[in-house]
Structures are given as C-alpha cells and as structure tokens.
Legacy VTK file of the C-alpha trace (Angstrom):
# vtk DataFile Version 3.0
C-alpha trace
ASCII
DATASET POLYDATA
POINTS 196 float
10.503 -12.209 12.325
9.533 -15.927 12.378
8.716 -17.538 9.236
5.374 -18.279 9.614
5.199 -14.219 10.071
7.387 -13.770 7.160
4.765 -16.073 5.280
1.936 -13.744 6.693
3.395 -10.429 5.925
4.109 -11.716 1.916
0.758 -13.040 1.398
-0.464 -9.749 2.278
2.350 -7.139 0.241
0.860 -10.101 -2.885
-2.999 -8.975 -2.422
-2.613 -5.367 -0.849
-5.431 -3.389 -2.682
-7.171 0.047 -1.548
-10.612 -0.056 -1.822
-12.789 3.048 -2.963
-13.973 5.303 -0.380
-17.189 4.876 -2.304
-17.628 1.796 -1.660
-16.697 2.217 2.200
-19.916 2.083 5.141
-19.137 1.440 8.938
-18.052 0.320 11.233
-14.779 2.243 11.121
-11.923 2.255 13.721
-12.616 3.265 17.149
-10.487 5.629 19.242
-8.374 2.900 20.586
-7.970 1.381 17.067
-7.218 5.042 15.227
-4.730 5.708 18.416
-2.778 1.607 17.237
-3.077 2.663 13.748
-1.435 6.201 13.566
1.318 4.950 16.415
2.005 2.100 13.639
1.683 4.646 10.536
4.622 6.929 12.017
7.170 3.989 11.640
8.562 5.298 8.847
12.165 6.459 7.022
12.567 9.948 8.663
15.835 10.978 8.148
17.019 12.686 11.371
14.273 12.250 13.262
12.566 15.574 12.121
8.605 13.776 11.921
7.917 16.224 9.065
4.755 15.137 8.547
1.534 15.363 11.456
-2.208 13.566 10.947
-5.769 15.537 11.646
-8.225 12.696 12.234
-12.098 13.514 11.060
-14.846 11.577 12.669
-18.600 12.112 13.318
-20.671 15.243 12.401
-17.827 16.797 11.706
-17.570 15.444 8.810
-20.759 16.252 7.101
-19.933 19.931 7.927
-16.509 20.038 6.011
-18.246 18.137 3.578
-20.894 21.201 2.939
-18.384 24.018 2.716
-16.441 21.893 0.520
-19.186 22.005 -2.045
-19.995 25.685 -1.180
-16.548 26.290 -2.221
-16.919 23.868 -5.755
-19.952 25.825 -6.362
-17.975 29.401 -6.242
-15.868 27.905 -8.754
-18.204 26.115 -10.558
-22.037 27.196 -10.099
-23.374 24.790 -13.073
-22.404 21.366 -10.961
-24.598 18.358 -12.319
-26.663 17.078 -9.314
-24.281 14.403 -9.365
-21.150 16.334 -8.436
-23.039 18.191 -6.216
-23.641 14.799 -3.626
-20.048 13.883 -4.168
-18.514 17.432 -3.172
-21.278 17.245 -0.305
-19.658 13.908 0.708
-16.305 14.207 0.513
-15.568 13.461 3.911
-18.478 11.252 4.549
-17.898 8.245 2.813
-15.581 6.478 4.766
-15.905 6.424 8.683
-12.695 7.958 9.551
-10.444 10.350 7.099
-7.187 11.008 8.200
-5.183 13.598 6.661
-1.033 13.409 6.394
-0.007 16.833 6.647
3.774 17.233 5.527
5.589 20.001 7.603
8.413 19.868 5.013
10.863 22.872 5.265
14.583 23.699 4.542
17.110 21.901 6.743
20.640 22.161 7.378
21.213 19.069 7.088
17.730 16.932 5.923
16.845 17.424 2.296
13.398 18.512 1.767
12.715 15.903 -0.691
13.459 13.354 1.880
10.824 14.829 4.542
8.092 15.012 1.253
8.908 11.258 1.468
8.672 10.172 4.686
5.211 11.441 4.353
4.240 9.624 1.564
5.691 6.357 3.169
3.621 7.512 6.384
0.821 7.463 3.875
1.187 3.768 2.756
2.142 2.825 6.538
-1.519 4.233 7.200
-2.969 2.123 4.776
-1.186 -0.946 5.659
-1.910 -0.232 9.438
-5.781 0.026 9.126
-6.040 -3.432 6.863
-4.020 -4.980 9.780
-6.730 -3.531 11.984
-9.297 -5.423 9.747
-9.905 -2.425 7.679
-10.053 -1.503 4.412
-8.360 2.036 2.917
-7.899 4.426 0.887
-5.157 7.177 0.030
-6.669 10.103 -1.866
-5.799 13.807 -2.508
-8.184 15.793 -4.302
-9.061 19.198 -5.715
-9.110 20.725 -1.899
-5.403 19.123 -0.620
-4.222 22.027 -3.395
-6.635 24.661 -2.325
-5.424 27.035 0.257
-8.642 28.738 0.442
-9.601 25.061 1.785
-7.177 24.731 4.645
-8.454 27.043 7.384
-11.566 24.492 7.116
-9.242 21.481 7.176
-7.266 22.320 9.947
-4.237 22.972 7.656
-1.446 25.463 8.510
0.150 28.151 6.413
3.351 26.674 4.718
2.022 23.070 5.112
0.926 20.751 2.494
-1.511 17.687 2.096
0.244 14.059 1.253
-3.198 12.729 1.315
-6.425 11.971 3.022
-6.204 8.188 3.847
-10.022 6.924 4.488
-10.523 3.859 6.464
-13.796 1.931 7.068
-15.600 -1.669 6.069
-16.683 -2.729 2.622
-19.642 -5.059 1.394
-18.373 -5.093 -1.849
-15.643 -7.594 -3.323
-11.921 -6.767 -3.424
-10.641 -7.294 -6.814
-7.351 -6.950 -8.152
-6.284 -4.226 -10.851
-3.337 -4.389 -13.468
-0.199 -3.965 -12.532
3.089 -2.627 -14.394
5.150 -5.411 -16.117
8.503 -5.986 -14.162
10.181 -5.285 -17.608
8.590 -1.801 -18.598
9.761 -0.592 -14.718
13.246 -2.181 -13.920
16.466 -1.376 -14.987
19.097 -3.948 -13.925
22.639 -2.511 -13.499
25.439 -5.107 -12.863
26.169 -9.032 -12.562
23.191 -10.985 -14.410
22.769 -13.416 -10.980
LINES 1 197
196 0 1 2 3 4 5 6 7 8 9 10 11 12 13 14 15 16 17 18 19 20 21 22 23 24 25 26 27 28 29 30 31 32 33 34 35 36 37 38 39 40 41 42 43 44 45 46 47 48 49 50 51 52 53 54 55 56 57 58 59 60 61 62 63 64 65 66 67 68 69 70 71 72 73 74 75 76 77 78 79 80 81 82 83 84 85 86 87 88 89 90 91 92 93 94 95 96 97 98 99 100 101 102 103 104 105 106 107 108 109 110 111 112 113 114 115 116 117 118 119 120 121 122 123 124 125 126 127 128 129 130 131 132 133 134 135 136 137 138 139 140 141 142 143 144 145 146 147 148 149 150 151 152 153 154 155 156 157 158 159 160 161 162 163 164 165 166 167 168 169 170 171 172 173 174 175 176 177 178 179 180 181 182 183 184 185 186 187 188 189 190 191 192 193 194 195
C-alpha cells in the first residue's frame, strides 16, 4: 500500500463513526454494490479457513413484513406497548435500505477454537461496516431483542444451532455525523515491557 493510500485508509480508522439506523433513508446499495460489499466483508481472521459465519441480506417489501411479525411477537410479550414502541418494533427492518444479518455457524472443532470462529464473525461485522462507508454508505451494527429470540429465527431465516453477530444496516443519511467519546488510552492499555 502506497502512502498516499496509507494516508487515506488513517484518515478514515480517525473519523469511522456508525450512524443510527434511525437516522438512515435511501438510496441504499444496489445488488452490484451489496455483492462488492459482502465479497470485501468476508476478508477476515478465520482461522483454518472454516467461514463460520454466513450473511442473509433483507431488501424491499420484505422488510416491512418481518418488521410486522416482529411487533406481533413484542406484543405477545408485552401487550401494553406505548404507541411509540409499537412503530419502532413495526420498523425494525425498515429503517435502513438494506439489513444484513452475520449469522455465526460457530461449532466444536478439532482443531479451531470456538471462540475464535465467534470472532471472525464479529470482525466480519466491522469489515461490513467499513465496506459499505467505502461504498459511500453509512452503517450500522445492531443486535437486538430478536438476534436472542429463537422463536424469531424461523422468520429471519436463522438455523437451529446458529446465532446472530448482528444486523449491520446500511443506507444514506441527511443528518450530520458527529463524533462520540471515546475511552482514554490510559483507562484501556496495559503496557508490558521496555518503556520505548
């Protein structure tokens, strides 16, 4: 990698920030984009080679349908929902353009921890992210009450035995990216060795 590259890549690790799907509208990634995006996104750690992990893309009408069983189901739980949590259960899945789901096919190995497959998904995650703001995009990596619900995952498109590292959302913005706190190098690091 060139300099001017090197240049381009730190600029953007300095300013990454998701944006709230809330705050998401279209136009989102088209098929040709999504296909650039995920073939980036799976250029990850993945210790032997196993590609735990697998994406369900949601797009269109589809959306709005998951999005009214998914309140069905809050409302079996919960039939006293304000109004208010009622629209956001409703649009779950519509807020952003595209959701993509990470799907980590984690399992016992002979040789690959399991803990290292959970992890390649969760890098696959932030690859996703960083793939649709190099697209033009701006993202999101959420999980939510329904990535924990099995009763949710014949709806989803989730197997038996699998589990949810997130729903990344991808679309446009009108509203202004601002920055948030981050930790203090001190309260995170722990040096061990040679002061440099």
């Amino acid at each position: 990698m060139n300099t001017q590259n090197n240049a381009a890549l730190l600029d953007y690790l300095k300013t990454r920030r998701s944006v709230p799907a809330f705050q998401m509208c279209e136009p989102g990634p088209n098929r040709d984009q999504l296909e650039d995006i995920l073939r980036l996104a799976v250029r990850v750690p993945d210790h032997g080679k196993l590609a735990p992990w697998r994406f369900i893309v949601y797009r269109g009408d589809r959306r709005a349908e998951i999005g009214e069983a998914l309140l069905q189901m809050a409302l079996e739980k919960n039939p006293d929902l304000s109004e208010e949590m009622v629209n956001v259960e409703r649009t779950r899945f519509t807020r952003a353009p595209v959701v993509i789901a990470v799907v980590s096919k984690a399992a016992p190995h002979f040789k690959i921890p399991e803990w290292e497959q959970v992890m390649s998904a969760g890098a696959v995650c932030l690859n996703l992210l960083m793939a649709a703001n190099a697209h033009g995009y701006v993202s999101n990596w959420l999980t939510e009450w329904f990535a924990f619900d099995e009763r949710a995952f014949p709806l989803l498109g989730i197997e038996p035995g699998e589990k949810v590292a997130g729903f990344i959302h991808i679309g446009s913005t009108t509203f202004p990216v601002t920055e948030r706190p981050r930790p203090e190098l001190a309260d995170v690091v722990t040096w061990v060795g040679e002061a440099e």
